[in-house]
TORFIRO-410723 format. One record per residue (C-alpha): residue in three letters; x, y, z. Coordinates in steps of 0.001 Angstrom, whole numbers, plus 500000, padded with zeros to 6 digits. Each point is the difference from the previous one (the first is absolute). Example, Ala and Ser with C-alpha at 12.3 -4.5 7.8 and 13.67 -1.06 7.14 Angstrom:
% residues 2
ALA512300495500507800
SER501370503440499340
//
This chain:
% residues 387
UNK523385504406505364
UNK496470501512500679
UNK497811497680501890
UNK496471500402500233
UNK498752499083503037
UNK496346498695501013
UNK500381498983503335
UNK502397499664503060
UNK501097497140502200
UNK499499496032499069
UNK499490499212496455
UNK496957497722499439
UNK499416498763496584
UNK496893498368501015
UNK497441497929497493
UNK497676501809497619
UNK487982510413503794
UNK495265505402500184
UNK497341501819498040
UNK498798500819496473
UNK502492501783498449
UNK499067503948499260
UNK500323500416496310
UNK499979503714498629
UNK500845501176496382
UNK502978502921500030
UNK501111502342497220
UNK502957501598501729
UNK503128499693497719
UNK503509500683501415
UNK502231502708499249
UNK502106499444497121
UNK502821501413497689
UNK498459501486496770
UNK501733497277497911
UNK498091497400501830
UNK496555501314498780
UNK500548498738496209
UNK497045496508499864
UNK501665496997499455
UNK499582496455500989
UNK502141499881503738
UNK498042503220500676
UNK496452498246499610
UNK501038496480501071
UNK497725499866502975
UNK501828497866503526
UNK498883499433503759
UNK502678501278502639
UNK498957498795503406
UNK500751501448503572
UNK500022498650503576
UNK500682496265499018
UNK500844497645503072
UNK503664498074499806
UNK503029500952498913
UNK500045502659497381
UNK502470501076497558
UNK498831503844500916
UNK498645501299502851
UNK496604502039499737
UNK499432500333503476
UNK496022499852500444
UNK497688500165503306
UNK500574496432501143
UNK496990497501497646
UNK499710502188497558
UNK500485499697496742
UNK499778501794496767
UNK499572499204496154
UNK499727502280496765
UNK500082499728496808
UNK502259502282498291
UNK501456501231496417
UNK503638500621498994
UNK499467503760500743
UNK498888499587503680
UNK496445500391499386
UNK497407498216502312
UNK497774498197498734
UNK497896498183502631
UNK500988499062503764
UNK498836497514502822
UNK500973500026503803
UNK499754496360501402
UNK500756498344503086
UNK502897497560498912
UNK500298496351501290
UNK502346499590502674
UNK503335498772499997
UNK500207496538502598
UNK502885500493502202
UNK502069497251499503
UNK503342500961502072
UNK503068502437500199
UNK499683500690496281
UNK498236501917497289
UNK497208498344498709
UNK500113499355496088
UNK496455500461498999
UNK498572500041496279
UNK497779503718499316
UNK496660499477500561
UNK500250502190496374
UNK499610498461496471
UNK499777501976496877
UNK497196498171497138
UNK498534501167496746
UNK499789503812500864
UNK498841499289503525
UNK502047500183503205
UNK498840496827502403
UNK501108500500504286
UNK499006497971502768
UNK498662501318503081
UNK500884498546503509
UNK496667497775499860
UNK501392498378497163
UNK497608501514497440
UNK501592501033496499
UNK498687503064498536
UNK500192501282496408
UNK500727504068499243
UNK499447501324496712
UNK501795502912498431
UNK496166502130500659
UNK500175499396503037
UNK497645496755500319
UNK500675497284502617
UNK498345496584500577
UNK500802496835502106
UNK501155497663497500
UNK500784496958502274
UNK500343499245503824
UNK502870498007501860
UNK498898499896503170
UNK502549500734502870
UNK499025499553503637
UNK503288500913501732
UNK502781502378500296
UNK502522496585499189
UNK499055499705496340
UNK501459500999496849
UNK498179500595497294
UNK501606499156496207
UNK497273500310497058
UNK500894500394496464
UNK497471501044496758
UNK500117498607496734
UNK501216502292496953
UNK495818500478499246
UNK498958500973503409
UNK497621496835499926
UNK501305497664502949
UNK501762500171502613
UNK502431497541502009
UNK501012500657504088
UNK502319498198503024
UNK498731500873503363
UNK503221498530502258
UNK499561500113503846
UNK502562499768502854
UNK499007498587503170
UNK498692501824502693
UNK502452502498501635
UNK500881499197503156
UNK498732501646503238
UNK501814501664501591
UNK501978501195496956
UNK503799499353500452
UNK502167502145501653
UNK503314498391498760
UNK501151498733496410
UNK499822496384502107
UNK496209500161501109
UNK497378498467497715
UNK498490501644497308
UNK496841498307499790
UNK498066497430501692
UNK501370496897500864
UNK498483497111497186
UNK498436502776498074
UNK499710498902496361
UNK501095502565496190
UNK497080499593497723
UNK499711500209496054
UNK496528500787498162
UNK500208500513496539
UNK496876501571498311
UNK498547501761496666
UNK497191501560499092
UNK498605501284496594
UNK499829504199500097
UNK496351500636501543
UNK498973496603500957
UNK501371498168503491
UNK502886498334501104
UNK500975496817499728
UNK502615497617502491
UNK501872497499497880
UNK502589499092502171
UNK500533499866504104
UNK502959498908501616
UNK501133499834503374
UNK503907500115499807
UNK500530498925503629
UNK501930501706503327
UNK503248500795498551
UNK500909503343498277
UNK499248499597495982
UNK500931501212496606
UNK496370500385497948
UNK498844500439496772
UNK498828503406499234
UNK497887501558497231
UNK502416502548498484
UNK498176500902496746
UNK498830499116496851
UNK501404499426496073
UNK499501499731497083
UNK499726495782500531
UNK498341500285503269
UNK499968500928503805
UNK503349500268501703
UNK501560498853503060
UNK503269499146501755
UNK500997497510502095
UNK502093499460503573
UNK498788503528500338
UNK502227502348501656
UNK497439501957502455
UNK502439502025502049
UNK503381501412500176
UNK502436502710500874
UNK502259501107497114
UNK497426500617496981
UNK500245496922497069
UNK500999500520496606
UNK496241500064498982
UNK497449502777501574
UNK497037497429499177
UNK501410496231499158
UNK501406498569503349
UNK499932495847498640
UNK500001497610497016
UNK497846501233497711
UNK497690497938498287
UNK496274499815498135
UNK497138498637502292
UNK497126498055498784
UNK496425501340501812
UNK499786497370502164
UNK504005500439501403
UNK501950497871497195
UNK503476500749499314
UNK500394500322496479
UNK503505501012498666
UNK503252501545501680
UNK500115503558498441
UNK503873501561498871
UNK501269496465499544
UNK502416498341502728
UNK502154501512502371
UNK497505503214499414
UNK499508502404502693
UNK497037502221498111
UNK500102503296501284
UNK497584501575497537
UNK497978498194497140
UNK497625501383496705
UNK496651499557498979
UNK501756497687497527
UNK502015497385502251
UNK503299502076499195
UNK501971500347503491
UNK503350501431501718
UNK501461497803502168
UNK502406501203502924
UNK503368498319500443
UNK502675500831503446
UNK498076503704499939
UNK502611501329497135
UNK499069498253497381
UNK496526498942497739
UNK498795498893497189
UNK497204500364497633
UNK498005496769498925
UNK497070498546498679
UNK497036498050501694
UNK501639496360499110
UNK504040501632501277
UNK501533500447497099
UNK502173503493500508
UNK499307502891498211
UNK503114501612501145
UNK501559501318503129
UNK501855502785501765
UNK502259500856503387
UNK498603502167502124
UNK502541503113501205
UNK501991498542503078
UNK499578503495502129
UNK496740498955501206
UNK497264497214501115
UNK497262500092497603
UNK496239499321501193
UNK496956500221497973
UNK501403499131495941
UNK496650500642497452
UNK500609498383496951
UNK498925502757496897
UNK496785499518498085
UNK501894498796496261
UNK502824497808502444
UNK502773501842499169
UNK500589501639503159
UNK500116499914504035
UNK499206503022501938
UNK501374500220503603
UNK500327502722502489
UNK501738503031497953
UNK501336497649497544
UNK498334498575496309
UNK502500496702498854
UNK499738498907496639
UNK502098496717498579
UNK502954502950498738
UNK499648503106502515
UNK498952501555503214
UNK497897503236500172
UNK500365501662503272
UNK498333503095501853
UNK503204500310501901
UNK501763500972496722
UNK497668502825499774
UNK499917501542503118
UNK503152502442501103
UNK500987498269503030
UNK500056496066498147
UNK497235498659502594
UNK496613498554499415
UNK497309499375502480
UNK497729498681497336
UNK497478497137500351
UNK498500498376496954
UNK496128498917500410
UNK499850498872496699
UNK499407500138496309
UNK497445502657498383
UNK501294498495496572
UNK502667498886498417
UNK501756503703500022
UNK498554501718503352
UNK501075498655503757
UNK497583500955502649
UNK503015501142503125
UNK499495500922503149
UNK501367501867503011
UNK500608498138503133
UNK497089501995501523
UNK497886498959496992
UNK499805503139497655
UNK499516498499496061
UNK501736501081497051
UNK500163498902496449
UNK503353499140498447
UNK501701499478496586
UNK501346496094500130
UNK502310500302497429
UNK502012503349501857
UNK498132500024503568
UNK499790503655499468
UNK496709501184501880
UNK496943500825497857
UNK497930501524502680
UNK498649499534503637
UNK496309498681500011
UNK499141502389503289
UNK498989496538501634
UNK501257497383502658
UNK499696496826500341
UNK500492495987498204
UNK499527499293496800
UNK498010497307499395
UNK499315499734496052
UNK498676500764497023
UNK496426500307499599
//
């Protein structure tokens, strides 16, 4: 069984911040096989990949320490437009990894990152940038979740806050963390692309360690979240992004319906409601908004399996080297001489092409239906959607 690990020590499942990005157009395509050059649809699809994100990772990129990189990019490995930012931090919050959301969203054909002052830029494929909304951050021990609707119009944020770290910081797993009667904090705020930012909800959720609600996106019926938020842990979940209940919040911090149905762990969800749900780590299955199961599939028993994307059309789950369908597994191992895969899947470029990765980050494009390789992209990093 292959574990992937994210931190050492104590496991905590505890409760669920830099300058103007640089923007620059780029024209450099990657190297790639003649057969690759014919025009079709994955070739032009244009996506953001993402390097030097804080938290646990399902690829290491291994940047200068605060920075952080995003570009937008076409199925051939061609550049399109790139901004270095300053990301916001990741709180220490114990002897674990923390589980952060990107500071990266992916809206009609813009890619949106947050810097480490909590300001949410906007990068066009040409190469223009503008600050589309700001949620402030004043301290290294805040996270940051935002989300932006489907039209780029509004957008929707949870600043959380530990308490103060303690001083001295401990030397032991037994000494204190952080201060003595210091208090987690919930603000939940939106803003309107362009104009200012709103607070519609502050809580103070007391002394003891917390589970939050966290922003964690944004559908097709409205902004997401989960709750009893996950925000830290050693052995990576079966989601790379979803770490609670998910649910749709109203504006002003509602909870509106359960998403997946009951007894639904959602590891990843569509624009359209339609989710995979995890079951015991072997097993998932594929349902709609209201539960009702689509169908579902065993995972092979070799392995543990982190990060499952559901495919665009539903009808498949990508995870590390392996594409699962409801009547057959495609695996990279099966194509490789010596039986062994390495693979990572980031995610869907469309219902036929998985985005995979290297453990050191390099991208390539695969076939889902034979995971035979299509070509290398000539770039590192996350992917972090569709544009």
């Amino acid at each position: 069984m292959r574990l992937r690990t994210l931190a050492v020590g104590l496991f905590l499942a505890l409760a669920a911040c830099g300058p103007v990005g640089q923007p620059s157009a780029a024209t450099s395509p990657s190297t790639s096989s003649p057969s690759s050059q014919t025009p079709n649809a994955r070739d032009t699809e244009l996506f953001a990949i993402a390097t030097g994100l804080p938290g646990g990772q399902l690829v290491n990129s291994n940047p200068p320490p605060g920075h952080a990189t995003v570009k937008i990019v076409d199925g051939t490995g061609r550049v399109y437009a790139e901004a270095s930012f300053v990301p916001p931090p990741a709180p220490v919050i114990g002897n674990a990894e923390p589980l952060l959301q990107s500071p990266v969203r992916t809206a009609v054909g813009a890619v949106f990152y947050a810097d480490s002052t909590g300001a949410v830029h906007r990068l066009k494929a040409d190469g223009s940038t503008s600050v589309v909304a700001t949620f402030p951050l004043t301290n290294a021990q805040q996270a940051l979740s935002y989300a932006v609707s489907p039209d780029g119009a509004h957008l929707i944020a949870t600043v959380f806050s530990t308490p103060p770290l303690h001083n001295p910081p401990p030397q032991t797993l037994g000494d204190p963390l952080f201060q003595e009667g210091g208090h987690w904090t919930l603000k939940l705020e939106t803003a309107d692309a362009g104009g200012s930012m709103t607070t519609t909800l502050q809580r103070d959720l007391g002394t003891a360690f917390v589970a939050p609600t966290e922003i964690v996106g944004w559908d097709l019926s409205g902004p997401l979240a989960t709750l009893t938020t996950q925000i830290g842990a050693q052995q990576a979940p079966p989601s790379a992004h979803l770490f609670g209940t998910l649910i749709h919040l109203a504006p002003d911090g509602t909870h509106l319906d359960a998403i997946g149905g009951p007894n639904c762990t959602v590891v990843d969800e569509l624009p359209d409601g339609t989710v995979v749900c995890d079951q015991d780590a072997q097993q998932f299955s594929v349902r709609t908004t209201v539960g009702q199961t689509l169908w579902q599939a065993t995972l092979p028993s070799d392995s543990y399996y982190d990060g499952l994307w559901l495919s665009p059309d539903a009808t498949a789950v990508a995870v590390q080297g392996i594409v699962v369908t409801r009547t057959s597994v495609a695996s990279a191992a099966r194509q490789n001489n010596n039986g062994q895969s390495h693979l990572i899947a980031l995610g869907w470029l469309d219902a036929n092409t998985v985005v995979e990765a290297a453990p050191s980050g390099e991208l390539s494009l695969y076939d889902a239906h034979s995971l035979t390789k299509i070509r290398d992209l000539g770039l590192s990093g996350l992917f972090e959607g569709r544009l």
